[in-house]
N, C-alpha and C positions, 0 to 999 in steps of 0.2 A: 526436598532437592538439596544438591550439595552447594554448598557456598559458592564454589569455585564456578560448579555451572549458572549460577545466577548469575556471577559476578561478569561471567565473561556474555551471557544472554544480553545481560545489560549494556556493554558495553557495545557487543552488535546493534544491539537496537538504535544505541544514542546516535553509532556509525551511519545507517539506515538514515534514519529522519535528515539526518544533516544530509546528507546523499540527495533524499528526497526532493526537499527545500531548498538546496540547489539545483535542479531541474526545472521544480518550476520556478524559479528566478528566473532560470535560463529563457523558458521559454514565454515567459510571460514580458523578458524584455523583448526578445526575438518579436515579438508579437506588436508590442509599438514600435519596431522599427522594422516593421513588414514593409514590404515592397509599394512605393507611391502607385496609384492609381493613372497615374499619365503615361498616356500611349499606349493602353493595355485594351485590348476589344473583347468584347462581350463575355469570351471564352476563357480567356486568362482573368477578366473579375470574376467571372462563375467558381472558378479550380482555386483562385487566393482565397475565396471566402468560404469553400469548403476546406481547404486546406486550415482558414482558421477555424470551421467550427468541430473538424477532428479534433487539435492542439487544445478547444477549450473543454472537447472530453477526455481525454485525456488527462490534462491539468484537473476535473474531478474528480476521476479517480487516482491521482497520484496523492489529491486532499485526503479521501478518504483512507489510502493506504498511512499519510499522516497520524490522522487522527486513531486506527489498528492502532500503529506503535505506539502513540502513546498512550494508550489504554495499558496496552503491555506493559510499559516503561509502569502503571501507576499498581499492577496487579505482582510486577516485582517489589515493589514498594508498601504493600498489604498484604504479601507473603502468599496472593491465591497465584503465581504465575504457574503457569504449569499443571493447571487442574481442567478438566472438560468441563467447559460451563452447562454440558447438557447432560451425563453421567456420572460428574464427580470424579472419575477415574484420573490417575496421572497421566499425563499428555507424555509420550514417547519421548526420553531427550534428543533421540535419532532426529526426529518431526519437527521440534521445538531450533532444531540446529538448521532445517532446510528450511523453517517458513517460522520466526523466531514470532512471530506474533498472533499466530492462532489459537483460538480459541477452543478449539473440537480434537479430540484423538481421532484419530484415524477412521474406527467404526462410527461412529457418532458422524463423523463427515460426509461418509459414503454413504450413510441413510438419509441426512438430508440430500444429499443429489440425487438420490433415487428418488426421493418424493417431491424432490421439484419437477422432474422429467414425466413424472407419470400426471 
């Protein structure tokens, strides 16, 4: 791959995580300083405490999407970014540009979702 697009893949990525990492700051402060429990009936503690347990999934997958990039961030750093860890093929720069941290080209992707589905 070319320099130029590494340089700048990396650069999204780094953008990405700090992005990330700011959200769930956000909402992990948002989250102790959720709404007191006084004066609230039955119905309204039912919907805050699904409301928090949405936000704490959420907040796992925004970890996981973390820990993606930085996998990426370490596979530009060992020169494999860009490679389908399931065919070896070079991952699309087009792909690489919409979803800067995957691991599978294109075909390689759609065969695993067909084989999860089935």
């Amino acid at each position: 791959m070319r320099k130029a697009f590494l340089k700048s893949a990396r650069d999204k990525l780094v953008d990405m995580r700090h992005q990330v990492l700011r959200e769930i700051s956000k909402d992990l402060k948002r989250g102790r300083e959720g709404a007191k429990d006084e004066g609230m009936d039955t119905y309204d503690l039912a919907s805050e405490e699904r409301d928090r347990e949405i936000s704490l999934i959420l907040t796992d997958r925004e970890r996981e999407k973390v820990q993606a990039i930085q996998e990426a961030l370490e596979r530009v750093d060992d020169g494999t970014y860009g490679m389908c860890e399931s065919c070896e093929s070079e991952i699309a720069e087009a792909r690489l540009g919409a979803l800067p941290f995957t691991r599978l080209c294109v075909n390689c992707q759609a065969e695993r979702e067909k084989e999860a589905k089935a």
